[in-house]
N, C-alpha and C positions, 0 to 999 in steps of 0.2 A: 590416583589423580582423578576429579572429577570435579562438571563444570554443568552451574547450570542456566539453561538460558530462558530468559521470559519472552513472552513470543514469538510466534509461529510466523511472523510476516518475513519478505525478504532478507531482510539486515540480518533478523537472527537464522534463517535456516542458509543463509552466505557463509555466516560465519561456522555455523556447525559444518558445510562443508569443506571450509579452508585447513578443517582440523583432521577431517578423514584419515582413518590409517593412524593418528596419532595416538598416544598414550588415554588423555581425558576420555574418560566415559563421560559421554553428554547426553542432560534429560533437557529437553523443552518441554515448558510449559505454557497454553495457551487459554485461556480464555473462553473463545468461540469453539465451535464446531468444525473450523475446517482450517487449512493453511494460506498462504500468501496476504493475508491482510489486506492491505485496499488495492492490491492487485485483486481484484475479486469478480467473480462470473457468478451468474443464477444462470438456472435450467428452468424452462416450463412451458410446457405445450409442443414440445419437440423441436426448441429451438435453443439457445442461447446467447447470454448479453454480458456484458463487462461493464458494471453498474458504479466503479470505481476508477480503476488507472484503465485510460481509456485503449492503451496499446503503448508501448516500448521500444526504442532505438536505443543502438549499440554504436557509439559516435566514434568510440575507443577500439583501435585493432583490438585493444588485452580484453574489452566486452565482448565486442563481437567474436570473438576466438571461444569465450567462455561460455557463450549463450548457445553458437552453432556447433562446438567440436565437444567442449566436455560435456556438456548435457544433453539428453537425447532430444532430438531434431526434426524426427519422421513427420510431426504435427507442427511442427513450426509453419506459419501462414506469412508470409508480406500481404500487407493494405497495399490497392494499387490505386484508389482515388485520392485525390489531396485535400488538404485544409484548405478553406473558405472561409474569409474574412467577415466582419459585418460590424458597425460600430453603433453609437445610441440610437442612431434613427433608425436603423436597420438596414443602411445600405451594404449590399452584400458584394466582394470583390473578391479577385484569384485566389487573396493569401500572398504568403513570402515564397517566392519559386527557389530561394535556398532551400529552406528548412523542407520543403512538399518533395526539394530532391535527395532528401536524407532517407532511407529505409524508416515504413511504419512496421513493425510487428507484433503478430496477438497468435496464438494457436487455434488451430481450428475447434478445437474444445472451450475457447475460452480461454486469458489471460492469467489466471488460477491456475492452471498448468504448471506455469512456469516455477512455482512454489512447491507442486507437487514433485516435479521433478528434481529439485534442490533438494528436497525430501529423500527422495527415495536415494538418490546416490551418497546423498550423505550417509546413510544407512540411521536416520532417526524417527523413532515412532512417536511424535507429540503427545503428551499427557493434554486430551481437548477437555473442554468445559471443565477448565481448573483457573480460577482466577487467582494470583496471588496478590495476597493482603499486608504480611508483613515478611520483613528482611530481619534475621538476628543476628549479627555479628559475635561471635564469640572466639577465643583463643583455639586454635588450630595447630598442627601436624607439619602443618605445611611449612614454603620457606616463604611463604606469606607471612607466616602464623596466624593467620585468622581461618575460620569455617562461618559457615555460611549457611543459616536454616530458614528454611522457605515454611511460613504457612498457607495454607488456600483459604477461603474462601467459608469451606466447610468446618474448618481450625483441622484440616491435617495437617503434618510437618511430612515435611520431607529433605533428606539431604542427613549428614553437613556437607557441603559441595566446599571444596578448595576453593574454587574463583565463582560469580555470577556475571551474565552479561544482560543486559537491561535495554532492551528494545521499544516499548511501550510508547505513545508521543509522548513529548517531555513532563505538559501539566499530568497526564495521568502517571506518568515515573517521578512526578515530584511527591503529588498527593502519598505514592508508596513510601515512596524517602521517609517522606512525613512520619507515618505511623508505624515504622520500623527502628529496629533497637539496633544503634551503632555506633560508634564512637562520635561523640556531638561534634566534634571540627570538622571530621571528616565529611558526616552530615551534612552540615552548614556550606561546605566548600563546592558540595556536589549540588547541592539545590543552589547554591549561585550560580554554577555551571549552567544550568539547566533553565533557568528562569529567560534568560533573552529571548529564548525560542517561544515566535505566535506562529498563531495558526488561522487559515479561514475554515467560516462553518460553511459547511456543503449540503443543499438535498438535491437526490438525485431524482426525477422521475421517467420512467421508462412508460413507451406508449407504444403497442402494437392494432398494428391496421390488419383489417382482410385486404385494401387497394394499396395501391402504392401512391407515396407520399412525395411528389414532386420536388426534386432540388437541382442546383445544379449541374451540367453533364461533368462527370469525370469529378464531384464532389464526394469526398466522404464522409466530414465532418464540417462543422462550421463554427468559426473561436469569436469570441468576443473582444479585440483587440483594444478597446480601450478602456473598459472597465466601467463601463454606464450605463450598460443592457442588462434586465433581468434575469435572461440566458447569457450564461456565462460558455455554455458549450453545446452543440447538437450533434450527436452525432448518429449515422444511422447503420445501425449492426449488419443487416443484409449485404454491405460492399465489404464484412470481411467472410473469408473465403470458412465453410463450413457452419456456422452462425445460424442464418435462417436458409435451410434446404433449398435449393431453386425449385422443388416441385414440392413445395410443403403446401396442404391441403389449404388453410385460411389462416396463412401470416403472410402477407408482401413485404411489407414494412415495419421495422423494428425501428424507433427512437429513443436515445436517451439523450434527456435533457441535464444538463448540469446544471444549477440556478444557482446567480451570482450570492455571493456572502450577507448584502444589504437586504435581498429577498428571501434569504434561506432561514436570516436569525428567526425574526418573528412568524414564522410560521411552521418553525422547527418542529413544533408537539404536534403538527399538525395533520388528521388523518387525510388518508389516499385521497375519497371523498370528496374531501372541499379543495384538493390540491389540482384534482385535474382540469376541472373547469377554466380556473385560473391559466395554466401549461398551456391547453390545449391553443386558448385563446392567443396566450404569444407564440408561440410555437407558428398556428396559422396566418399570423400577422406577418409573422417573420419571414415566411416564406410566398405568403402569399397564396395560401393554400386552405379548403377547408379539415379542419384536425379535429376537429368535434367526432365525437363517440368515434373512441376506440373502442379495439373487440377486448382488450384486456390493458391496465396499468399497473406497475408497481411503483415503490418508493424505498429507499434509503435514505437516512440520514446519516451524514458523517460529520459528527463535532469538530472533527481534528482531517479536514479534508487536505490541506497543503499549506506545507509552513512558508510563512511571509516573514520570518526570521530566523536566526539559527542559534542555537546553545553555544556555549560557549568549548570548543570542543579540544581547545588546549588545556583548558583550566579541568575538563575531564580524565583528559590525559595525564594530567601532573596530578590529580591527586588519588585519584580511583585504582589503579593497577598497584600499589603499594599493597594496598589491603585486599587484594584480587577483585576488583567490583569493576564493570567494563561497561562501554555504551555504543548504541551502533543505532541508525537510523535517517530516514532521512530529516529527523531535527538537528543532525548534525550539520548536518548539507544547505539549509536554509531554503529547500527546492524541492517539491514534492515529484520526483523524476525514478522511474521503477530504477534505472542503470545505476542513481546516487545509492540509492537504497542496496543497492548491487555489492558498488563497489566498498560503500560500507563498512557494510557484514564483510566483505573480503579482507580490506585494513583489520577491523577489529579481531578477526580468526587470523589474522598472522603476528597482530599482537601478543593473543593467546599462546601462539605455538612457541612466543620468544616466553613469555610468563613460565610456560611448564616445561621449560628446556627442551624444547621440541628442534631435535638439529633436521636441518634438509635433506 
């Protein structure tokens, strides 16, 4: 028995762990260089930042049990400032004092952790910088009867794998559908599936200071609550716990900026460069502060930053698992939230364990 799954983010390394110990030999395959997907951390300068999912709550006893008991812990970090409000004009307020009393969590390494960690217990070693290009469905062994051959990128095959699970955001798991060889209803039925799910486009920019960057007391982030600010999100890495050093040489201040969807599209090709001046300038406005020349910036772009709809994820359910082909992500969820993404990959890896007769 063997399964194989496309991407390295949450959803799919959840679900390689829901299968642990079971029968399926499982190969991931990813794309990138590293795991968790847009739970993602950079390094540089002896600091680090979470340039994606900005930190994680476990709302759910069966999350939180699974984040603090099954997985290892010892780096587990809580945020202990809150979210801070701010709307178009920039007027900036406490925030929701429910939600700022919910646990924030990130690892002192970095948010990226959490993936790696999914990783290792699962006992799987991602096949990195492999993108795959096509799916071939052909007649199989199995009590599927289908097999399943994966090419990269480079035109290797790999497989036949009894089942696939398919993590990718949906337009890029459509595009695959697309130019992949399979039974056409099937086809047809899973890219209907798949099509309701949008997405906002995101760039990130990250700003580090030598001084420290004024906000305020007991802030750690600041959200854009009604969707008419440029900045969609600020947040400043130094209030989580190991991040930036308290005695690091010349970083005080770490920022990352999320920029709203309206400001992200047309400037998406856009280099570092011409982006900072821009940031800087709201960033400073917003706070009231001077943010001109930092000591260092970077940039991310995420095409596929948070789905603002969901796929259809019954109509995945009824047709996909016939012919062994699965899906897991948060396009399922309609909510770009790490625990969705979580719990998933967990659904979809116990669906697998029923697929390959996996008793308890």
């Amino acid at each position: 028995m063997s399964l194989a799954i496309v991407g390295a983010g949450l959803s799919g390394l959840a679900a390689a762990y829901a299968l642990d110990g079971a029968p399926p030999r499982v190969t991931v395959f990813e794309k990138s260089r590293g795991v968790s997907g847009r739970a993602a951390t950079r390094r540089r300068d002896g600091v680090c930042y979470d340039h994606g999912a900005n930190h994680f709550k476990t709302k759910s006893k069966q999350l939180r049990s699974f984040v603090c008991e099954s997985l290892p812990s010892d780096d587990l970090a809580e945020i202990d400032g809150d979210v801070w409000t701010f709307g178009a004009g920039g007027e900036i307020g406490e925030g929701d004092p429910d939600r700022n009393a919910e646990t924030k969590w990130t690892y002192r390494d970095g948010v990226s952790r959490l993936g790696k960690h999914l990783a290792e217990t699962a006992g799987v070693e991602p096949h990195f910088e492999t993108r795959v290009t096509l799916l071939t469905q052909d007649d199989g062994p199995g009590a599927n009867g289908s097999a399943w051959t994966l090419t990269d990128a480079e035109g290797h095959q790999h497989g036949p794998f009894e089942a696939v699970l398919l993590t990718p955001p949906a337009p890029q798991t459509v595009d695959l559908l697309k130019a992949s060889r399979l039974d056409e209803a099937l086809q047809e039925r899973l890219i209907e599936g798949l099509a309701p799910a949008t997405y906002r486009t995101q760039l990130t920019l990250v700003l580090a200071y030598r001084r420290r960057i004024e906000r305020p007391p007991g802030c750690y982030a600041l959200l854009n609550d009604d969707g008419d600010h440029e900045i969609a999100w600020l947040g400043f890495e130094e209030e989580k716990p190991g991040h930036v050093p308290d005695d690091h040489a010349t970083i005080e201040s770490l920022l990352v900026a999320q920029m709203a969807p309206g400001w992200s599209r047309p400037r998406f090709r856009s280099e570092l460069g011409a982006l900072v001046p821009e940031v800087t300038t709201l960033v400073g406005g917003l706070l009231d502060v001077d943010a001109r020349r930092p000591r260092w910036a970077d940039r991310q772009g995420w095409r596929y930053a948070l789905p603002t709809a969901a796929a259809d994820a019954e109509a995945l359910e009824d047709a996909g698992p016939e012919a062994g082909i699965f899906f897991a992500g948060d396009a399922l969820e309609g909510a770009g939230r790490v625990g969705k993404a979580l719990q998933s990959g967990l659904r979809t890896g116990e669906r697998l364990r029923r697929f390959f007769g996996v008793r308890e």
